[in-house]
VMD Tcl script that draws the C-alpha trace (Angstrom):
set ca {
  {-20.40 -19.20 -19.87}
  {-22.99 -17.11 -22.14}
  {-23.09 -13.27 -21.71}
  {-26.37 -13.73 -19.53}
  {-24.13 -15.73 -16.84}
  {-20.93 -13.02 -16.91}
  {-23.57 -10.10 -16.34}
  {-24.94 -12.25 -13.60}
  {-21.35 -12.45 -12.43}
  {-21.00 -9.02 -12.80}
  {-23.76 -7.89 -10.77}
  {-22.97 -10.19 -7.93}
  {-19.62 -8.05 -7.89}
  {-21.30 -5.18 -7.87}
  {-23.44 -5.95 -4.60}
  {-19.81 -6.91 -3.51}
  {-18.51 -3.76 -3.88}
  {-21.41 -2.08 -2.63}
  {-20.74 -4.23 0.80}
  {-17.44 -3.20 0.87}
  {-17.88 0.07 0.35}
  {-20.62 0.10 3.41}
  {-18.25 -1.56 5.62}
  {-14.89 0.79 4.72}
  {-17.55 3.58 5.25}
  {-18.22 1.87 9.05}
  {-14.55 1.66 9.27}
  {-14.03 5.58 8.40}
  {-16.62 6.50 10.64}
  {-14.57 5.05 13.52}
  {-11.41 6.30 12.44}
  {-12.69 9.95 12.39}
  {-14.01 8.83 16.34}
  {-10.99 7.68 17.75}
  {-8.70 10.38 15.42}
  {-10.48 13.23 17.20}
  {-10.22 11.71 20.53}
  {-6.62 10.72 19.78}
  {-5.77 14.30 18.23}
  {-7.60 16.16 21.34}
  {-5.30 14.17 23.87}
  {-2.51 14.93 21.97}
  {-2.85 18.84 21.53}
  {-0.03 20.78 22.61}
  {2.27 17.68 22.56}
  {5.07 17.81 20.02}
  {6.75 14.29 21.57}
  {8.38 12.25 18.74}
  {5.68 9.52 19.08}
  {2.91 12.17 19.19}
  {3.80 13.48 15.70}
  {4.26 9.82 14.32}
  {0.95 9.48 15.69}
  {-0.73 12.36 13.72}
  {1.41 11.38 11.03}
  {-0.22 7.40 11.01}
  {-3.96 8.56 11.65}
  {-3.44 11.33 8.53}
  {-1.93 8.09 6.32}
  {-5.21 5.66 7.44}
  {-7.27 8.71 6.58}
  {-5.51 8.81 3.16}
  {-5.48 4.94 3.03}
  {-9.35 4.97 3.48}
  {-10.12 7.75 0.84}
  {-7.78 5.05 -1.33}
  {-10.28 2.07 -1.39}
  {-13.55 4.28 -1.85}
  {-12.18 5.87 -4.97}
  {-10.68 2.04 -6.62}
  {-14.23 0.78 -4.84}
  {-16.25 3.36 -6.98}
  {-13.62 2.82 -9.84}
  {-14.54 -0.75 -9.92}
  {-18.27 -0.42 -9.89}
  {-17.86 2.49 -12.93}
  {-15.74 -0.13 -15.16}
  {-18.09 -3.38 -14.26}
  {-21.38 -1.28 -15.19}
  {-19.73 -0.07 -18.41}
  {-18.56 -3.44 -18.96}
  {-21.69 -4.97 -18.58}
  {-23.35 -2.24 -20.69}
  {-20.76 -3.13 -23.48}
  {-21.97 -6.96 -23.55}
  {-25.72 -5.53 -24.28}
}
mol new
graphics top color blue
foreach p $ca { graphics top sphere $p radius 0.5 }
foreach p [lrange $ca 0 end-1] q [lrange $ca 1 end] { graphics top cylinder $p $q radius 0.2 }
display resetview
């Protein structure tokens, strides 16, 4: 494989990242729906279940902000990469 073919490579995972990064965005956009439906039904309810709710829409939150930052990590070390080959 010459350097044209792994920058090739590189750019194809890129546009992959790019994708995935489109559909976690989808995926956050729906979370935030169904959180603030979820969180209005639950208001005033302090129910075991209702806080392990909470609890498990904060963590997918968290989990979510997870992949966009290694997702925009990725895409920061593959450009630099491919800047390094020239």
């Amino acid at each position: 494989m010459n350097i044209g073919d792994v920058k090739a490579t590189i750019r194809q995972g890129g546009h992959s990242l790019d994708e995935a990064r489109k559909g976690i965005e989808q995926v956050n956009g729906r979370l935030t729906d169904v959180s603030a439906l979820a969180l209005a039904t639950l208001t005033d309810s302090h129910h075991d279940l209702t806080e392990k709710a909470r609890a498990t829409l904060a963590e997918a939150k968290h989990e979510i902000e997870l992949v966009v930052r290694r997702l925009e990590e990725a895409r920061e070390h593959a450009q630099k990469y491919s800047a390094t080959l020239g």
